[in-house]
C-alpha positions as CSV (number, residue, x, y, z in Angstrom):
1,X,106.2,126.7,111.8
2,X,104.2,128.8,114.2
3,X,106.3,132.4,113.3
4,X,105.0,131.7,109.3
5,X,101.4,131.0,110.6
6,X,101.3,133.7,112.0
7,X,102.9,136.0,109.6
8,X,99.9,134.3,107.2
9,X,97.0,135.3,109.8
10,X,98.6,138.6,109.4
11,X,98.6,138.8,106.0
12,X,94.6,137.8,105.7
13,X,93.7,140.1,108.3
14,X,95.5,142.9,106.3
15,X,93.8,142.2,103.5
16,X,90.4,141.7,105.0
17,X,87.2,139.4,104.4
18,X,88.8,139.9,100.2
19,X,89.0,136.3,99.1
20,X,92.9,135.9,98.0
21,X,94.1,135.3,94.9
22,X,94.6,132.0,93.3
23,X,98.5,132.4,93.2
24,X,98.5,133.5,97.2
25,X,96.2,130.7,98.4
26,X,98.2,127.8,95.9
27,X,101.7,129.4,97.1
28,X,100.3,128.8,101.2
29,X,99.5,125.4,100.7
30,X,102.5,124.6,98.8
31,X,104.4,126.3,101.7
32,X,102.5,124.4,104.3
33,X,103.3,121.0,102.3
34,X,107.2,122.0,102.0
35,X,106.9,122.5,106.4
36,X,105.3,119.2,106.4
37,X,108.0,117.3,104.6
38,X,110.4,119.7,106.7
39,X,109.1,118.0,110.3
40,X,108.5,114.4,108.7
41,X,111.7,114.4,108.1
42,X,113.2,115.5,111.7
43,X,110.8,112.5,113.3
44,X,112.1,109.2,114.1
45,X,108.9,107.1,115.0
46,X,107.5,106.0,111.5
47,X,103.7,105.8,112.0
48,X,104.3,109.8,113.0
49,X,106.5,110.1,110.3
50,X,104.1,108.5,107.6
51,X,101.2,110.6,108.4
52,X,103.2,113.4,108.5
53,X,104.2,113.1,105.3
54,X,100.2,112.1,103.8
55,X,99.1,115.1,105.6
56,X,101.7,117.4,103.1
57,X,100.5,115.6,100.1
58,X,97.0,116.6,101.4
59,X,98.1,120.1,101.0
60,X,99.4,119.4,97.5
61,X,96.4,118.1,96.7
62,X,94.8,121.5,97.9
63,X,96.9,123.7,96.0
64,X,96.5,121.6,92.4
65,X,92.8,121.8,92.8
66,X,93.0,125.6,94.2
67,X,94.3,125.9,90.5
68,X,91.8,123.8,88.6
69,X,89.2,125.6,85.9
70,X,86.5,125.1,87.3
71,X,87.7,126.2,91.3
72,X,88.8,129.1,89.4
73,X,85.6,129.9,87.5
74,X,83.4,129.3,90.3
75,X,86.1,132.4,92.0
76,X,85.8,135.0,89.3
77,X,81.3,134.0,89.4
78,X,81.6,135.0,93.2
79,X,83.5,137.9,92.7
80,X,81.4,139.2,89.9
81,X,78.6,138.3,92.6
82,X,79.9,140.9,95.3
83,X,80.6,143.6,92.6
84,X,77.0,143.5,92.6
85,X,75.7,143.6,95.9
């Protein structure tokens, strides 16, 4: 899990302070859910194992509402926003 952090910080400091898009930001938390199902499912003590796997459906839940109208509207108002300063 660490070498695909990593890869990710890289990729936001490459792009700079830019927010990313909605696809990039709802693919990394899918990713990070798919690594949390990955571990829960190497674990053998199953309070560890349980909120392992609650934590990835946290991240689902953070990429469906990533998605949502409203997250995305409230996107595209900021970035008109900084256009203009």
């Amino acid at each position: 899990m660490t070498d695909r952090a990593d890869k990710s910080r890289e990729r936001a400091i490459e792009r700079g302070p830019e927010m990313p898009s909605i696809l990039n930001e709802v693919s990394e938390w899918l990713d990070r859910a798919e690594q949390a199902r990955e571990v829960a499912g190497q674990l053998t003590d199953p309070g560890a194992r349980k909120a392992v796997l609650e934590l990835a459906e946290s991240f689902d839940r953070l990429a469906r509402a990533a998605a949502t109208p409203a997250v995305l509207r409230r996107r595209e108002l900021a970035a008109k926003d900084r256009k203009r300063t």
